[in-house]
N, CA and C atoms as a LAMMPS dump frame, in Angstrom:
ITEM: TIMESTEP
0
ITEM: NUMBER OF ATOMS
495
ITEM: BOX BOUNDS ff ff ff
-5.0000000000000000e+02 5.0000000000000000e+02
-5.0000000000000000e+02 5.0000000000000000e+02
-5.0000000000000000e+02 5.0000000000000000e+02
ITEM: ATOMS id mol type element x y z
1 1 1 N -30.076 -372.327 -415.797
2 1 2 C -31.395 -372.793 -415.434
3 1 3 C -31.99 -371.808 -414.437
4 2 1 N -33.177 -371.38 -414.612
5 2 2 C -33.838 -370.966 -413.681
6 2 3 C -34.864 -371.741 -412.561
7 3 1 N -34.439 -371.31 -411.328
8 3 2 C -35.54 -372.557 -410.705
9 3 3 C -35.793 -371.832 -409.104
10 4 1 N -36.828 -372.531 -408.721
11 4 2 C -37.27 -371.719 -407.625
12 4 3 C -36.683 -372.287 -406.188
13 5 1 N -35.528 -372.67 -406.459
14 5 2 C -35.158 -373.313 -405.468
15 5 3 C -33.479 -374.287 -405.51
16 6 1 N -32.297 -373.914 -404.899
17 6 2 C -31.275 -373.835 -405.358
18 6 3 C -30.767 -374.985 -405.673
19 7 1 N -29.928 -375.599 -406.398
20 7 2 C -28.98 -376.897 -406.454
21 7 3 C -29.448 -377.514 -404.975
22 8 1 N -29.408 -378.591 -404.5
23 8 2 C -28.858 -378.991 -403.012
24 8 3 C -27.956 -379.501 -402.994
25 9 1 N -27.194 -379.09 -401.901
26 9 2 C -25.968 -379.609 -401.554
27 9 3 C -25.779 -381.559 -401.833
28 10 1 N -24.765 -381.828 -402.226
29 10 2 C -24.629 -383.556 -402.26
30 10 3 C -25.25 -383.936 -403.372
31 11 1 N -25.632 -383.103 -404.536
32 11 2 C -26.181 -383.584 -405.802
33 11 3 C -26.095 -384.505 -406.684
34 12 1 N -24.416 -383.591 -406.897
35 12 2 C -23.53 -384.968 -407.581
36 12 3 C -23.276 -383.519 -408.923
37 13 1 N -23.869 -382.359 -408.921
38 13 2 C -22.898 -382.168 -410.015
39 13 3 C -22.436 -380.615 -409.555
40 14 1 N -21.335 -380.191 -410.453
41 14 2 C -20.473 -378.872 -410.326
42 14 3 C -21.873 -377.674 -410.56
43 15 1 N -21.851 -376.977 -409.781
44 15 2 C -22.893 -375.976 -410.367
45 15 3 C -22.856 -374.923 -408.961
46 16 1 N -23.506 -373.54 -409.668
47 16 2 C -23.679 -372.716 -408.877
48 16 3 C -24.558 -372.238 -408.595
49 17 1 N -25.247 -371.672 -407.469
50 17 2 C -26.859 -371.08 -407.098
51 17 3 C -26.425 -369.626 -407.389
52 18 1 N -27.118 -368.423 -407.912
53 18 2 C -26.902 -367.361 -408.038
54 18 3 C -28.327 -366.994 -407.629
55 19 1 N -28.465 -366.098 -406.83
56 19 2 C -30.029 -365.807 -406.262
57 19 3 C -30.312 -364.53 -406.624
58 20 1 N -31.647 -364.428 -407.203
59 20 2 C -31.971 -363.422 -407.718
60 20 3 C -32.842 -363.009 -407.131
61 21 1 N -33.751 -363.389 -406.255
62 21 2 C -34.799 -362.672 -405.47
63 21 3 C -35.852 -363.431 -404.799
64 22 1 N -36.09 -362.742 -404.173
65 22 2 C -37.671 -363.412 -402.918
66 22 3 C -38.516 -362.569 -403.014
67 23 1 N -39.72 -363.246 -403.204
68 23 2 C -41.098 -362.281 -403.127
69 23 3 C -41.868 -363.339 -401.907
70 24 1 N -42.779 -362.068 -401.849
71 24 2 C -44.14 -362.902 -400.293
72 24 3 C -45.229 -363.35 -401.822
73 25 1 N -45.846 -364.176 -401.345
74 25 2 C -46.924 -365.083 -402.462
75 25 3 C -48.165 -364.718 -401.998
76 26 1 N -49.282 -364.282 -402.759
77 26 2 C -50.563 -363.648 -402.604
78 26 3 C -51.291 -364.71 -403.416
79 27 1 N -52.397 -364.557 -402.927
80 27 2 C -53.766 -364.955 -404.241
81 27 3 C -54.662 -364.244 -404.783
82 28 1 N -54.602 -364.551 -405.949
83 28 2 C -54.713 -363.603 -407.297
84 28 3 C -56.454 -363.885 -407.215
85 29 1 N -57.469 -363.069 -408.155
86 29 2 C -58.61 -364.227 -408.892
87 29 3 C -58.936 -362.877 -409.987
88 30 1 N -59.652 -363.728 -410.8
89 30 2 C -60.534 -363.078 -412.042
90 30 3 C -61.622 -361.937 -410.84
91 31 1 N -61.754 -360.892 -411.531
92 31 2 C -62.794 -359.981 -411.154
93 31 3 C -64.217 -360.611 -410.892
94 32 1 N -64.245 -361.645 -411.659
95 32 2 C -65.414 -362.33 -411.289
96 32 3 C -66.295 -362.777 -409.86
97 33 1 N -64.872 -362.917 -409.358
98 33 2 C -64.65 -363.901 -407.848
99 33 3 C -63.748 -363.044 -406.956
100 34 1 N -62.976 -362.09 -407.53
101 34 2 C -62.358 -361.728 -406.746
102 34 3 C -62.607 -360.874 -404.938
103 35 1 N -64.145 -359.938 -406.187
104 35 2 C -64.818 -359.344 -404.438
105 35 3 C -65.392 -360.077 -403.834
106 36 1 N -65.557 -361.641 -404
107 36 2 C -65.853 -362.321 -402.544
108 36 3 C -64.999 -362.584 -402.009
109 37 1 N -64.254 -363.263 -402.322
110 37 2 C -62.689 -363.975 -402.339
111 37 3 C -61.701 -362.918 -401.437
112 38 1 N -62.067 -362.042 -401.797
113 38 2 C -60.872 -360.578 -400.908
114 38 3 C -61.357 -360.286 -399.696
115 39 1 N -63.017 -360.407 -399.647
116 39 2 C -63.606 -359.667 -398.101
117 39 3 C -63.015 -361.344 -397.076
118 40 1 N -62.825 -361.081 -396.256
119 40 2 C -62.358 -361.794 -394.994
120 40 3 C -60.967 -362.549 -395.527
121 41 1 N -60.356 -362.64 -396.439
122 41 2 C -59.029 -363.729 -396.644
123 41 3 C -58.159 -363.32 -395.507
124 42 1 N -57.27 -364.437 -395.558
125 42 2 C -57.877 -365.916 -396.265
126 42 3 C -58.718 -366.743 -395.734
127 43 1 N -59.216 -366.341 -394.368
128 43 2 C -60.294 -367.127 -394.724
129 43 3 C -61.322 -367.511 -395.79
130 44 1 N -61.454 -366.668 -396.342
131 44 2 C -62.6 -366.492 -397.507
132 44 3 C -62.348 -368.067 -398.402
133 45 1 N -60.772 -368.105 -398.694
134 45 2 C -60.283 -369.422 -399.366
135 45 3 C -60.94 -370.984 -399.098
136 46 1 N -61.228 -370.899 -397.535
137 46 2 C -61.851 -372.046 -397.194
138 46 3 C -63.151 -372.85 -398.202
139 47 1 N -63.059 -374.118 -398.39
140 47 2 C -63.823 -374.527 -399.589
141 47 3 C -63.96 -373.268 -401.015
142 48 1 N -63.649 -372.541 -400.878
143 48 2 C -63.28 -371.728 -402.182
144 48 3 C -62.228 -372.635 -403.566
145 49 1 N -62.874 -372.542 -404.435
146 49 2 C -61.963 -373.539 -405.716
147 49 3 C -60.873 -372.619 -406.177
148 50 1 N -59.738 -373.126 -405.991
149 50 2 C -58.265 -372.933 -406.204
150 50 3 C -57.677 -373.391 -406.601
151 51 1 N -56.373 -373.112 -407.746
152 51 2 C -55.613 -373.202 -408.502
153 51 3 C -54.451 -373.629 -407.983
154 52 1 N -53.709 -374.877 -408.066
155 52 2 C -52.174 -374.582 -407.324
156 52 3 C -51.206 -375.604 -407.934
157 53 1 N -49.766 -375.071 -407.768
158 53 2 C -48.965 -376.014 -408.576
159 53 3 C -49.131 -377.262 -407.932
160 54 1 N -48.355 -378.314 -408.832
161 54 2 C -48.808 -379.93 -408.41
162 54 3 C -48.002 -380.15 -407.492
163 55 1 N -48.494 -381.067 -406.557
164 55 2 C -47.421 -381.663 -405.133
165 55 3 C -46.07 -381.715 -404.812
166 56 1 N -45.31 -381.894 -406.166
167 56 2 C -44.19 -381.875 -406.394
168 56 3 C -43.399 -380.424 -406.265
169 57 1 N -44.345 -379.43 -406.638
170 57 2 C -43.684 -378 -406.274
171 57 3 C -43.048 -377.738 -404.807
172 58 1 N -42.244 -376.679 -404.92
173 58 2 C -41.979 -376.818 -403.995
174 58 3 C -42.46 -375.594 -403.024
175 59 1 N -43.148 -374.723 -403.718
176 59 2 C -44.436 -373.571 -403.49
177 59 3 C -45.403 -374.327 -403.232
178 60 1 N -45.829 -375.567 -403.301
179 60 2 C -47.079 -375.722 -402.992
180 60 3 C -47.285 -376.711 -401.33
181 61 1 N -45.793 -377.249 -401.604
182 61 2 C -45.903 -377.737 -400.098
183 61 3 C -45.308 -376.509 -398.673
184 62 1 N -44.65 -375.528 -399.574
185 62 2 C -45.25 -374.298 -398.505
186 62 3 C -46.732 -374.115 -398.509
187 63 1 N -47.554 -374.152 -399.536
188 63 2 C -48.808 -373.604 -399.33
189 63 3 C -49.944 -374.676 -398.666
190 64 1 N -49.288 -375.927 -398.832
191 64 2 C -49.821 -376.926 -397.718
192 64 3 C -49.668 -376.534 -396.655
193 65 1 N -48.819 -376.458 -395.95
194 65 2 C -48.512 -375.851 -394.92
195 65 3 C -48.965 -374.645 -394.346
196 66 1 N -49.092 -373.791 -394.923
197 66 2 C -49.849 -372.368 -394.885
198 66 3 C -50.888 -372.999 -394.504
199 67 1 N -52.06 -372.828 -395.485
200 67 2 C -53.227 -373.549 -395.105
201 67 3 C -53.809 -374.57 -394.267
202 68 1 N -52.959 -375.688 -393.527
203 68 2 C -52.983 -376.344 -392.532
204 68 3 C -53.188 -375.085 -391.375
205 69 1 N -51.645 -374.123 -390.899
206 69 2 C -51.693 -373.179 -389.927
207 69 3 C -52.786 -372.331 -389.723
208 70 1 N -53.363 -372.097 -391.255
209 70 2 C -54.773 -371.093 -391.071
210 70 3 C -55.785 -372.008 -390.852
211 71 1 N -56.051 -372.815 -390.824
212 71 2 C -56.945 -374.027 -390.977
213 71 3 C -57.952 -374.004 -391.818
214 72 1 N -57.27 -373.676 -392.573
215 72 2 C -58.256 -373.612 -393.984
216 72 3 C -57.955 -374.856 -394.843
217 73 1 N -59.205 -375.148 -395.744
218 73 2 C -59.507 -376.192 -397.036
219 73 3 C -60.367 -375.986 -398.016
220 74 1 N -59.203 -375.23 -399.165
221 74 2 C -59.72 -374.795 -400.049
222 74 3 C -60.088 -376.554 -400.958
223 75 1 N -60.515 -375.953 -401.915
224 75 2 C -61.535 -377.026 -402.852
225 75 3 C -60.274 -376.878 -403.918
226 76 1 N -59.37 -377.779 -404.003
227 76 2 C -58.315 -377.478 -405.268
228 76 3 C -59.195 -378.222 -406.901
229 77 1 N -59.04 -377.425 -407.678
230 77 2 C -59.754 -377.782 -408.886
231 77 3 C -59.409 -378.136 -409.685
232 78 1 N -57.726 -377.684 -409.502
233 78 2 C -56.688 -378.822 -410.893
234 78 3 C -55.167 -378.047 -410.028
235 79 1 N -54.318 -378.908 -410.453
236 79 2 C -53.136 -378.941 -410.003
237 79 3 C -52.211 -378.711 -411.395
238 80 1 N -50.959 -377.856 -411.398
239 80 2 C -50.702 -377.605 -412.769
240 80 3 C -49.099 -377.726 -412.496
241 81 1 N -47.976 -377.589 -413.398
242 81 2 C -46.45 -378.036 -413.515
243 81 3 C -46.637 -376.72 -413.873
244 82 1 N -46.94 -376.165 -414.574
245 82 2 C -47.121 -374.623 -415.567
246 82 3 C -47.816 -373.558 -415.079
247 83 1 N -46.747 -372.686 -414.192
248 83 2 C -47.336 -371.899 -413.866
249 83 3 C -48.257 -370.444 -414.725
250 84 1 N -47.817 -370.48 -415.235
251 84 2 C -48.415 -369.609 -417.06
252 84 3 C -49.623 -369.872 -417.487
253 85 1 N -50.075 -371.401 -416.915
254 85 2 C -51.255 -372.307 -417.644
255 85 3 C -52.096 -371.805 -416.396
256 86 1 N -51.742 -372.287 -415.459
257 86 2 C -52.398 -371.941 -413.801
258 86 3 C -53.204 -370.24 -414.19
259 87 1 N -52.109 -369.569 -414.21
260 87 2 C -52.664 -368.345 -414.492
261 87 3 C -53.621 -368.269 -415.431
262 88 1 N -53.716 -368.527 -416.381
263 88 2 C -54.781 -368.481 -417.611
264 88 3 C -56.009 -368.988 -417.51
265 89 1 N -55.768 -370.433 -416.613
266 89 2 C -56.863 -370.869 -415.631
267 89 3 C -57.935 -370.079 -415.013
268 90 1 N -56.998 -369.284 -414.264
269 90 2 C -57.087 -368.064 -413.07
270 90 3 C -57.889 -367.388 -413.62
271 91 1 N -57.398 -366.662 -414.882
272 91 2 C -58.023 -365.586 -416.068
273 91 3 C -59.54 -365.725 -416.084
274 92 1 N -59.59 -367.017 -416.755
275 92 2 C -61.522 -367.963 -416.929
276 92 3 C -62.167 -367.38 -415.385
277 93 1 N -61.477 -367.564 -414.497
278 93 2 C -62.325 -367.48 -413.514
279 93 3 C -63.048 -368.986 -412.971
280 94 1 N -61.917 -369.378 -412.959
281 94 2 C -61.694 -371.384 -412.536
282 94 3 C -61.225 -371.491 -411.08
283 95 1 N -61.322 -369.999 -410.642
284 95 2 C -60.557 -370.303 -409.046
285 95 3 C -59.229 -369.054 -408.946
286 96 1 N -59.063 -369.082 -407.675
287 96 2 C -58.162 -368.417 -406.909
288 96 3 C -56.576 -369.174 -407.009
289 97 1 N -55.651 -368.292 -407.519
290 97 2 C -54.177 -368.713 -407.728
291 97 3 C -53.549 -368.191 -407.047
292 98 1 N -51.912 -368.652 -406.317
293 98 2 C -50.92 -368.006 -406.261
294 98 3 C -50.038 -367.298 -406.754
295 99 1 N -49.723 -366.569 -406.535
296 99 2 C -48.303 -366.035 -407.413
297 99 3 C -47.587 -365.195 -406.434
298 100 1 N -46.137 -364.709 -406.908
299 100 2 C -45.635 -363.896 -406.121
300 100 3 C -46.194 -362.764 -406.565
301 101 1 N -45.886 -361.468 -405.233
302 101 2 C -46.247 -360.41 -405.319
303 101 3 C -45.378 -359.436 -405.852
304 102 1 N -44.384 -359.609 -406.126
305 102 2 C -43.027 -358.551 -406.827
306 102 3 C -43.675 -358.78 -408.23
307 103 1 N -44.614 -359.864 -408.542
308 103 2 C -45.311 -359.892 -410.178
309 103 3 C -46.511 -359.568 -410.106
310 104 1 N -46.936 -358.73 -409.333
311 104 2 C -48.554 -358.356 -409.283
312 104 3 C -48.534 -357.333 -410.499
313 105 1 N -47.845 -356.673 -411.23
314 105 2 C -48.198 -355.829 -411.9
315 105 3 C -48.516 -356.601 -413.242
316 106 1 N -47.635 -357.416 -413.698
317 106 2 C -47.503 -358.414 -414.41
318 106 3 C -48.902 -359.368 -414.691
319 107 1 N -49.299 -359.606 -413.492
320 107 2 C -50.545 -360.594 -413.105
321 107 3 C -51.681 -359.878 -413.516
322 108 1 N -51.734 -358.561 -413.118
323 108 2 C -52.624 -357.871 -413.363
324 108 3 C -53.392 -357.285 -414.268
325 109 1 N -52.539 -357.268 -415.133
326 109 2 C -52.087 -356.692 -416.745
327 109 3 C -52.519 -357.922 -417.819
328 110 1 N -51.396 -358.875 -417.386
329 110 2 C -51.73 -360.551 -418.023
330 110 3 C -52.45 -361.151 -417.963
331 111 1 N -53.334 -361.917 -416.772
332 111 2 C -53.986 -362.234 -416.582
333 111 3 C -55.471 -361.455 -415.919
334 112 1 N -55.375 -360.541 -415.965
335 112 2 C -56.706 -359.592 -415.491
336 112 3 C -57.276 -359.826 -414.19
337 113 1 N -55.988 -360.394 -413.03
338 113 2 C -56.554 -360.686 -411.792
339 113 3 C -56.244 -359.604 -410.672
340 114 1 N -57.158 -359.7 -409.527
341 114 2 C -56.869 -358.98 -408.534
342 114 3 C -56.188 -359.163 -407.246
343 115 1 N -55.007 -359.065 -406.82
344 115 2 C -54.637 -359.797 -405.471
345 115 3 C -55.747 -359.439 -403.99
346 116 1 N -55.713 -360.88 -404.056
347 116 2 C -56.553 -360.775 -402.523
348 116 3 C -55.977 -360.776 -401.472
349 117 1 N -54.629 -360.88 -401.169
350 117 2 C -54.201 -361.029 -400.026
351 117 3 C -52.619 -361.609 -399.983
352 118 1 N -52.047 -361.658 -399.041
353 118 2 C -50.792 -362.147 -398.815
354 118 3 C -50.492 -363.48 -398.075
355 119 1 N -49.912 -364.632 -398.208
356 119 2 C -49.839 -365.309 -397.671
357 119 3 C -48.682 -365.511 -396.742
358 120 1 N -49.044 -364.502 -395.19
359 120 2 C -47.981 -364.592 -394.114
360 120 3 C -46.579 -365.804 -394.054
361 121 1 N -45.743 -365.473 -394.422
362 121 2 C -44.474 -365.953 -393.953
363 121 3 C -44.657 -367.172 -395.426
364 122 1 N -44.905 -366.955 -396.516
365 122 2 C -44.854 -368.003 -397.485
366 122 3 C -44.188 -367.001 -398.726
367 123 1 N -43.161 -367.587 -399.046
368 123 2 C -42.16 -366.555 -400.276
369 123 3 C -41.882 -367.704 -401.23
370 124 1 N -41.595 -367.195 -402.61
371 124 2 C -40.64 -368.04 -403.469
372 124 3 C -39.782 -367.146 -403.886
373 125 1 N -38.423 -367.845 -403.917
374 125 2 C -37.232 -367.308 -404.082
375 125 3 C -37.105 -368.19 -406.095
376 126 1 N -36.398 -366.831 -406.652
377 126 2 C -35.933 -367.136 -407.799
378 126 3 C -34.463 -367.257 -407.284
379 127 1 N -34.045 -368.492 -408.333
380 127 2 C -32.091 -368.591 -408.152
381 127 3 C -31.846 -369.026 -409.984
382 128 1 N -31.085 -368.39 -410.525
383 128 2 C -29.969 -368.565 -411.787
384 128 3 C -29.315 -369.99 -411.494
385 129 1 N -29.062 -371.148 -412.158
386 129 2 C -27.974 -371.88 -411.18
387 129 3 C -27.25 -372.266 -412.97
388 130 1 N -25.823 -371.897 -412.669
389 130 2 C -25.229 -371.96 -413.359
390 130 3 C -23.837 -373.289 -413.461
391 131 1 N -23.186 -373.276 -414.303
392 131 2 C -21.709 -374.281 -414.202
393 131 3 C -20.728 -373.613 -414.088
394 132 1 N -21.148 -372.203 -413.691
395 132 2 C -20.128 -371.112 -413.998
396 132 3 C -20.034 -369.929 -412.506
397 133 1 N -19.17 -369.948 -411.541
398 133 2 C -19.186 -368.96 -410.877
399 133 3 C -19.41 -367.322 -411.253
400 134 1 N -19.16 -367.208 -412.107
401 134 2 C -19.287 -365.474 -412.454
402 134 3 C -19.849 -365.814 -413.65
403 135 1 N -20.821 -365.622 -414.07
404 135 2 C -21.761 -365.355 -415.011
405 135 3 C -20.904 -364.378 -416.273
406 136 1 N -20.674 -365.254 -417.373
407 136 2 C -19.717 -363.955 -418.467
408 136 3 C -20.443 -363.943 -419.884
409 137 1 N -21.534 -364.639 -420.02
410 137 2 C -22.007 -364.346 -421.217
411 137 3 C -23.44 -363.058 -421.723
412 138 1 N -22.814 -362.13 -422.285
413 138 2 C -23.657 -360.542 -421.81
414 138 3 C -25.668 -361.094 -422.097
415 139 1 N -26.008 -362.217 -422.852
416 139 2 C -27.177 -362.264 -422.6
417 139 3 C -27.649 -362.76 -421.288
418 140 1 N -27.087 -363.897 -420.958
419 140 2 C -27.607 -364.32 -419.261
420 140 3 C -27.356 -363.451 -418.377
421 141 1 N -25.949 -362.517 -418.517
422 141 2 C -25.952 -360.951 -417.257
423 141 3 C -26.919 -360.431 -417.49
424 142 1 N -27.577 -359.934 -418.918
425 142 2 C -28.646 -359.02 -419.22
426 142 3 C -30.012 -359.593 -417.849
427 143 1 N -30.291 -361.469 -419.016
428 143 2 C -31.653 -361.811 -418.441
429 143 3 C -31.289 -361.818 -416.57
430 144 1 N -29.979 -362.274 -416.084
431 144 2 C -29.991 -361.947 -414.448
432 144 3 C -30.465 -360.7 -413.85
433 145 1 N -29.724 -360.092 -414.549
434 145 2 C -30.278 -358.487 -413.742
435 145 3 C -31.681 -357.967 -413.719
436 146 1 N -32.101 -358.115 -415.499
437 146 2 C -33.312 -357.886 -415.419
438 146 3 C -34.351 -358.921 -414.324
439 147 1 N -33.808 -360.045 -413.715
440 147 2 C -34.749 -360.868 -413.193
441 147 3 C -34.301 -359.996 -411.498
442 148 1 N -33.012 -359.763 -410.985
443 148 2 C -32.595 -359.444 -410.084
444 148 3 C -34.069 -357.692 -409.963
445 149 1 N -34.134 -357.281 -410.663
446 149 2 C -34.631 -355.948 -410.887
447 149 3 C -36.201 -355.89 -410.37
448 150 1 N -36.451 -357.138 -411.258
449 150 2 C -38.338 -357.359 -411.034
450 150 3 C -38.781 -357.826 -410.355
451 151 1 N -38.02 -358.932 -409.853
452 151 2 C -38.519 -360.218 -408.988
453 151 3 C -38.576 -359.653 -407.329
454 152 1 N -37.38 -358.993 -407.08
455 152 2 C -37.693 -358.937 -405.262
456 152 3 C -36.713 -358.362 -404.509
457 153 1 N -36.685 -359.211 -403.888
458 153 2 C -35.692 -358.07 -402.91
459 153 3 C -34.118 -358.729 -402.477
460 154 1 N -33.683 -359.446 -403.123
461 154 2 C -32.262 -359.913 -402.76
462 154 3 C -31.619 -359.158 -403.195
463 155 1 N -30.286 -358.663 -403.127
464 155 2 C -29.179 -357.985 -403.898
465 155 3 C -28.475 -358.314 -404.498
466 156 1 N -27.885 -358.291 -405.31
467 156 2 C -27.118 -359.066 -406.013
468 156 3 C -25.894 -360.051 -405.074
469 157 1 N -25.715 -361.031 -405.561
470 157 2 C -25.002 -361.543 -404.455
471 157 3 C -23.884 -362.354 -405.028
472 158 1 N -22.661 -362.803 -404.716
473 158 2 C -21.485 -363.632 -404.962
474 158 3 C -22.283 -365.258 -405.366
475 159 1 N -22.09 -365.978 -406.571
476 159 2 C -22.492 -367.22 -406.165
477 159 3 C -22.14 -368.003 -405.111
478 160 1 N -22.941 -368.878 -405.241
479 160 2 C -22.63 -369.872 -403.64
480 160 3 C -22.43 -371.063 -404.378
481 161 1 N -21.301 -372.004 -404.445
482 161 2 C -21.291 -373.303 -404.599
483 161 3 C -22.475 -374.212 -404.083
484 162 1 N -22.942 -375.145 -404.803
485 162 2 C -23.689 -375.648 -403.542
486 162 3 C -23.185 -377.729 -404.086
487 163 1 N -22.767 -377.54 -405.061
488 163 2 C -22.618 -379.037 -404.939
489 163 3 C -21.638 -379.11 -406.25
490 164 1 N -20.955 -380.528 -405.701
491 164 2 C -19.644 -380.497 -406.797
492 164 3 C -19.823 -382.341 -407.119
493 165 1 N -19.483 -382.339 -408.733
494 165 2 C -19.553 -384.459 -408.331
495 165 3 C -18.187 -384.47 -407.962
């Protein structure tokens, strides 16, 4: 499974976190919006209509948080589970999105957006979490590495147990 955020400890099942990387999280927008949106951010975000995963993320209650500290209140315009969909959103020119920045090239290319900025001390970490301490099947080593490669800046690392039933 891939997920942005590891097993927690006391789960209830055997599994392993394998971490593949941390990026800092920026906001993206369509060219449309983007050269307003970029001069002063983030302030600029304030009542600005924005894109963001739904409450339940766990990127977005960092980005609650963010935005409380800046004291900003953006205008959220839809809330999404799918980050892929969010983006495509983004694309139309429906508002200002997050994403990480180790995928700006990606974003850029895909969705035709421009990063406006960085959001100080707000990251999402990719983690592998497996049933398996050492990873032995050559397609999931392949897709790890390649994710270890693109995504950011962790190193490859020993799994970490994080919960056993």
């Amino acid at each position: 499974v891939l997920s942005d955020r590891p097993v927690p400890t006391g789960f209830g099942i055997r599994a392993w976190n394998h971490p593949l990387g941390e990026s800092a999280i920026g906001f993206y927008a369509a060219p449309a919006i983007a050269d307003e949106l970029a001069e002063d951010f983030p302030r600029s975000l304030d009542d600005a209509a924005v894109l963001l995963p739904d409450p339940t993320n766990a990127l977005r209650r960092r980005l609650d948080t963010w935005f409380d500290s800046q004291g900003i209140e953006p205008r959220t315009v839809a809330e999404f589970a799918d980050g892929a969909l969010m983006k495509t959103f983004g694309d139309a020119a429906l508002g200002a999105f997050p994403a990480p920045v180790a995928m700006r090239a990606a974003i850029e290319r895909n969705y035709h957006a421009t990063l406006l900025g960085t959001c100080d001390g707000v990251t999402e970490q990719l983690v592998a979490i497996a049933p398996e301490r050492r990873l032995r099947h050559p397609s999931v080593v392949r897709l790890v590495e390649a994710a270890r490669d693109g995504f950011g800046s962790v190193p490859p690392a020993r799994a970490q147990r994080e919960a056993v039933d």
